[in-house]
Kinemage of the C-alpha trace (Angstrom):
@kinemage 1
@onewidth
@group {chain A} dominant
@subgroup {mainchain}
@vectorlist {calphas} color= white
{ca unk a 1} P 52.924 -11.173 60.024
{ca unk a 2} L 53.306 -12.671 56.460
{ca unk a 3} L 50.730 -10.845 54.469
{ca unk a 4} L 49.675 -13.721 52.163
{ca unk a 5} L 50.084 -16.528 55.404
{ca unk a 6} L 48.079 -14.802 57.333
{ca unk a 7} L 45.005 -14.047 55.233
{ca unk a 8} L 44.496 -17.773 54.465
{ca unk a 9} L 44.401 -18.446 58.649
{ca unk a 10} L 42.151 -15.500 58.728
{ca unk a 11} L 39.893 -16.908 56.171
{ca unk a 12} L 40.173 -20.119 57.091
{ca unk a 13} L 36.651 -22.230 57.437
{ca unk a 14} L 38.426 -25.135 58.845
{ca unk a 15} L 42.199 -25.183 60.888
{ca unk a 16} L 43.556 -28.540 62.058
{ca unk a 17} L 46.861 -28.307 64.208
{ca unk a 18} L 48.642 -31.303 64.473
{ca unk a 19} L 51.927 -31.591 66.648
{ca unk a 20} L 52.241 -35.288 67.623
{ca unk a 21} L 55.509 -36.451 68.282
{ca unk a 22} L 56.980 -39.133 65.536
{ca unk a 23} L 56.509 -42.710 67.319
{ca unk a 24} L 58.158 -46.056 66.533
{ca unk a 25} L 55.981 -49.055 67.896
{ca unk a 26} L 56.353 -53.087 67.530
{ca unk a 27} L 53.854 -55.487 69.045
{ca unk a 28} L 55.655 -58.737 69.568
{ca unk a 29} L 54.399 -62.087 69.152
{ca unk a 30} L 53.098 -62.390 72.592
{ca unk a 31} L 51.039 -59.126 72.428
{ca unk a 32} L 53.353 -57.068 74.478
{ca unk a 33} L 53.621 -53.394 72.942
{ca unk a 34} L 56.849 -51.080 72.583
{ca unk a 35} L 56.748 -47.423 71.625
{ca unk a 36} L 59.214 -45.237 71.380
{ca unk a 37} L 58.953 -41.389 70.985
{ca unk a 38} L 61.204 -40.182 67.754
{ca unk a 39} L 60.796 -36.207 68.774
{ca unk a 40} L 59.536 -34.238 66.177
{ca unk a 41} L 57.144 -32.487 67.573
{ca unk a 42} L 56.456 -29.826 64.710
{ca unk a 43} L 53.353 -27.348 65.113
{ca unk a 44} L 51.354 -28.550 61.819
{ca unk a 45} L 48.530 -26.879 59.931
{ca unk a 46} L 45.883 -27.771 57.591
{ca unk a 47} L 44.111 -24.812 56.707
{ca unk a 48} L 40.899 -25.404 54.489
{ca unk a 49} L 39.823 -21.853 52.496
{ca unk a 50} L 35.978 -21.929 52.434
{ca unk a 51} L 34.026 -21.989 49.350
{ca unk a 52} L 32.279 -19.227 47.222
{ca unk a 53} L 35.224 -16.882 47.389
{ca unk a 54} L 35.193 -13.936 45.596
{ca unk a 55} L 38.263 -13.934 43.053
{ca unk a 56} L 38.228 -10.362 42.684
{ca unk a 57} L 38.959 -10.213 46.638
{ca unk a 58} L 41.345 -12.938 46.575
{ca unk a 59} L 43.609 -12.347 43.690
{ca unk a 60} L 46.126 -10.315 45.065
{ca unk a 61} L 46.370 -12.316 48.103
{ca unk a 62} L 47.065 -15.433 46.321
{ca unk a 63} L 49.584 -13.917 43.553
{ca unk a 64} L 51.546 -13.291 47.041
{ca unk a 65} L 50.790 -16.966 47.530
{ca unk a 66} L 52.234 -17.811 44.528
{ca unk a 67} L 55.409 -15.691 45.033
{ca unk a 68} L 56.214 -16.937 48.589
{ca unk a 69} L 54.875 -20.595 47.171
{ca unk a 70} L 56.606 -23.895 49.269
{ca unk a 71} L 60.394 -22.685 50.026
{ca unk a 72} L 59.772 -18.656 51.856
{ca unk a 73} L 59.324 -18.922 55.750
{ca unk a 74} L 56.372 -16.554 57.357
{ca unk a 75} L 54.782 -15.794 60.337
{ca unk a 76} L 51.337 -16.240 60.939
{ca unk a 77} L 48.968 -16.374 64.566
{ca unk a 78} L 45.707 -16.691 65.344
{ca unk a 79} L 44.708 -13.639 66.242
{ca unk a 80} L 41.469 -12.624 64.164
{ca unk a 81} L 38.811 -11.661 66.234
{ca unk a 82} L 36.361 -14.808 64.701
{ca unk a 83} L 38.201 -17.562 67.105
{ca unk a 84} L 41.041 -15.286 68.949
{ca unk a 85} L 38.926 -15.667 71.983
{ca unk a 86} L 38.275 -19.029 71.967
{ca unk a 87} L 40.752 -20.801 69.849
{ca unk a 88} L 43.979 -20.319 71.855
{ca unk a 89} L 42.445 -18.039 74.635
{ca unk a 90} L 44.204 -17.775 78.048
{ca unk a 91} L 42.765 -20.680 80.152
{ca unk a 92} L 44.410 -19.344 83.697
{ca unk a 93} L 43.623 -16.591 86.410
{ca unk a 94} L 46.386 -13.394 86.007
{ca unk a 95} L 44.799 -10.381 85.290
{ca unk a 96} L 47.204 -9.535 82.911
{ca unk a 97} L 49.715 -11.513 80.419
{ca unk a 98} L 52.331 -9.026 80.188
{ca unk a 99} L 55.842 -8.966 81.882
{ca unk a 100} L 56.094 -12.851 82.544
{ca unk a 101} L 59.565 -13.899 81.963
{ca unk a 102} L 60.999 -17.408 82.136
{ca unk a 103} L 64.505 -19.548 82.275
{ca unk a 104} L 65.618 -22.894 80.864
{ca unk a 105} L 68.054 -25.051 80.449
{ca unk a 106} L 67.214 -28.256 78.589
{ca unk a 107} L 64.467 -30.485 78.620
{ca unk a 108} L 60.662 -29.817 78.740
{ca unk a 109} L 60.447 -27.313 81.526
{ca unk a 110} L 61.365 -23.652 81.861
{ca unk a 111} L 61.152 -21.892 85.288
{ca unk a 112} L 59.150 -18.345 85.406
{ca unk a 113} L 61.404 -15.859 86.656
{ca unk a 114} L 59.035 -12.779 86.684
{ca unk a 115} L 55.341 -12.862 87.053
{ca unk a 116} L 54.152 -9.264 87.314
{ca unk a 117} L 52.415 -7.939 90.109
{ca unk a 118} L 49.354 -6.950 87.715
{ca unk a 119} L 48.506 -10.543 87.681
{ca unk a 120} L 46.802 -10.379 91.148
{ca unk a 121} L 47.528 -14.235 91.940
{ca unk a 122} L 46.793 -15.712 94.816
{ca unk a 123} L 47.835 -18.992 96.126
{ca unk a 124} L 46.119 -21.815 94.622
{ca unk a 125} L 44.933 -20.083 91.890
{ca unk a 126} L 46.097 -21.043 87.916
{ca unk a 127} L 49.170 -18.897 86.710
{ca unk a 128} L 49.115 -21.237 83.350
{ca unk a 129} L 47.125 -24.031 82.397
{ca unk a 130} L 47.364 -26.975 80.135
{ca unk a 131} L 46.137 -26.248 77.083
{ca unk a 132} L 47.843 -22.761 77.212
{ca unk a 133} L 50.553 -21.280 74.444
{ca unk a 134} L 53.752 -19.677 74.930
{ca unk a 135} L 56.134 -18.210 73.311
{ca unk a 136} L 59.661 -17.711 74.374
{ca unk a 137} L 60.532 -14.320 73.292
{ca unk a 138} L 60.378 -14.304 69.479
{ca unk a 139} L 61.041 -17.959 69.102
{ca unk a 140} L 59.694 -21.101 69.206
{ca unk a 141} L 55.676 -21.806 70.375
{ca unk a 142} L 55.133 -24.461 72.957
{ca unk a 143} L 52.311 -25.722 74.753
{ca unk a 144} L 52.076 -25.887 78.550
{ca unk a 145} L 50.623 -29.410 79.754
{ca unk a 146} L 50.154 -29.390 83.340
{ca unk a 147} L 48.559 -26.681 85.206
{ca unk a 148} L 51.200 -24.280 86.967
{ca unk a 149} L 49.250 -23.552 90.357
{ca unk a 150} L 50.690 -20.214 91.788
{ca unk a 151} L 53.063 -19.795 93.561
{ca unk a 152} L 54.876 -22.205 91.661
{ca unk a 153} L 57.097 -21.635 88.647
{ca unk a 154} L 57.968 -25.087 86.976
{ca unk a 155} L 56.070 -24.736 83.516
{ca unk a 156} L 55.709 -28.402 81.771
{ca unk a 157} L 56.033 -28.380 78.097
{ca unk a 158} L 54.624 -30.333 75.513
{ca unk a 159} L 58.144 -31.139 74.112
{ca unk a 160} L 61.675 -30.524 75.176
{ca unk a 161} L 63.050 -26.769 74.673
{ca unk a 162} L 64.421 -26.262 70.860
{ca unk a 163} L 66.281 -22.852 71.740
{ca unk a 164} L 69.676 -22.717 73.519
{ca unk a 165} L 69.669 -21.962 77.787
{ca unk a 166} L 68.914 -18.477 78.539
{ca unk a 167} L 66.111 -16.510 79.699
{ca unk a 168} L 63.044 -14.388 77.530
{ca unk a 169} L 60.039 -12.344 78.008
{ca unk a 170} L 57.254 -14.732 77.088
{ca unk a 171} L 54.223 -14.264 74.861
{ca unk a 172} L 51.082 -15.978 75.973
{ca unk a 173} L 47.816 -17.370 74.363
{ca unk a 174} L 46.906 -17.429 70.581
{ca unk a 175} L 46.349 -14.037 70.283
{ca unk a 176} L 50.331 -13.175 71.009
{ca unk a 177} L 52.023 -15.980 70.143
{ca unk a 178} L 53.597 -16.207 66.562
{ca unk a 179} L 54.700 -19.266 64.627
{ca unk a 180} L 57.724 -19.268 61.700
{ca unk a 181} L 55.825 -21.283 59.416
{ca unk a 182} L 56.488 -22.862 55.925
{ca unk a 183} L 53.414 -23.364 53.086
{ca unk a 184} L 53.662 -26.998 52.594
{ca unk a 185} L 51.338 -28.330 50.423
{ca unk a 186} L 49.656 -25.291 48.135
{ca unk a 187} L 46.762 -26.405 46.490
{ca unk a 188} L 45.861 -25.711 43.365
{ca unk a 189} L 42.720 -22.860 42.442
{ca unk a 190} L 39.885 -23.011 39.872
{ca unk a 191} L 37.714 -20.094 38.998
{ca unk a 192} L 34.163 -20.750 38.303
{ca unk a 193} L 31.218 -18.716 38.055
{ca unk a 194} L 33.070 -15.672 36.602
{ca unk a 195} L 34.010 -14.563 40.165
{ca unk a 196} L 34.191 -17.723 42.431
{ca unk a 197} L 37.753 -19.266 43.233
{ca unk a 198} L 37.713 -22.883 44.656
{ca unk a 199} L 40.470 -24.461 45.885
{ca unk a 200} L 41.285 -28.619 45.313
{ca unk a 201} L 42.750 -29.197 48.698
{ca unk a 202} L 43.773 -27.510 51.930
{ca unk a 203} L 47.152 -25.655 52.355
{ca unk a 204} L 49.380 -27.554 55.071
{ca unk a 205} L 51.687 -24.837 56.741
{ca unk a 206} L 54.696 -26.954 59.134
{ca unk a 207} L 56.597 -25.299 61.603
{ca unk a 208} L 59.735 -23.960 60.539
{ca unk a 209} L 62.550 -25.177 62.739
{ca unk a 210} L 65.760 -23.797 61.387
């Protein structure tokens, strides 16, 4: 993890995650609506830092802020213990999440090509669910969007796969998965009281892509 990244998520008193496709639309004299999907479907983050801060706890963090600023790519997950088990927890019925691997090709799918015998599935039961996270290997986060009833292996993603075909151990849930991530907007810091530091926005981290 990024240090610096990764103590404003684990701070955080508010996290928005936006990763809506771009869409063109036109309504046409008549009424009649067109939409077309643009792609883009970037993991975004608005990360809100709460207030009454102590500066004297925060000032080394945010000099490493300030030195990774709006052009240095992190990582950063959600792992801390506050919302770990509830933000992005596992939603399906394995017993365990290690040793799943998966294949793709193109498009929004990838096919898993291990599921480990620790998982204890049984037919009809959930192997992944929508709502879930993966990660392929060490890449790119994705989110699954049907359920993926066992024994099937078709896994539905929330947009079509960035990486080149090939195959990966994936990570799953918000407590594994990491995302490259670049500080967008970096707000600016006031500090008041002697030892207070309040912030005059929210930092906006977007998915790094490249």
């Amino acid at each position: 993890m990024t240090t610096a990244f990764q103590w404003v998520f684990d701070n955080a008193s508010e996290i928005s995650i936006d990763k809506k496709p771009t869409v063109a639309s036109t309504i046409t004299r008549d009424g009649t609506v067109r939409a077309t999907s643009r792609g883009g479907d970037t993991w975004r983050f608005t990360v809100t830092m709460p207030a009454g801060m102590r500066w004297s706890t925060s000032r080394s963090y945010l000099a490493k802020m300030s030195a990774l600023d709006r052009h240095t790519v992190g990582t950063v997950n959600l792992q801390r213990s506050g919302y770990a088990s509830w933000l992005g927890n596992y939603l399906g019925d394995s017993d365990t999440l290690s040793g799943f691997g998966a294949t793709w090709t193109t498009g929004n799918t990838v096919t898993l090509s291990t599921v480990p015998a620790g998982s204890n599935l049984t037919s009809g039961e959930v192997t992944l669910s929508a709502g879930d996270w993966i990660q392929l290997g060490s890449d790119s986060v994705y989110e699954v969007v049907e359920d993926v009833i066992y024994p099937s292996t078709t896994v539905t993603l929330n947009r079509p796969v960035i990486e080149s075909a090939g195959s990966a151990t994936i990570k799953i849930s918000g407590d594994t998965v990491d995302w490259s991530v670049i500080c967008m907007n970096f707000p600016t810091w006031t500090i008041i009281d002697r030892d207070i530091v309040s912030f005059d926005g929210a930092f906006t981290f977007y998915e790094n892509l490249l």
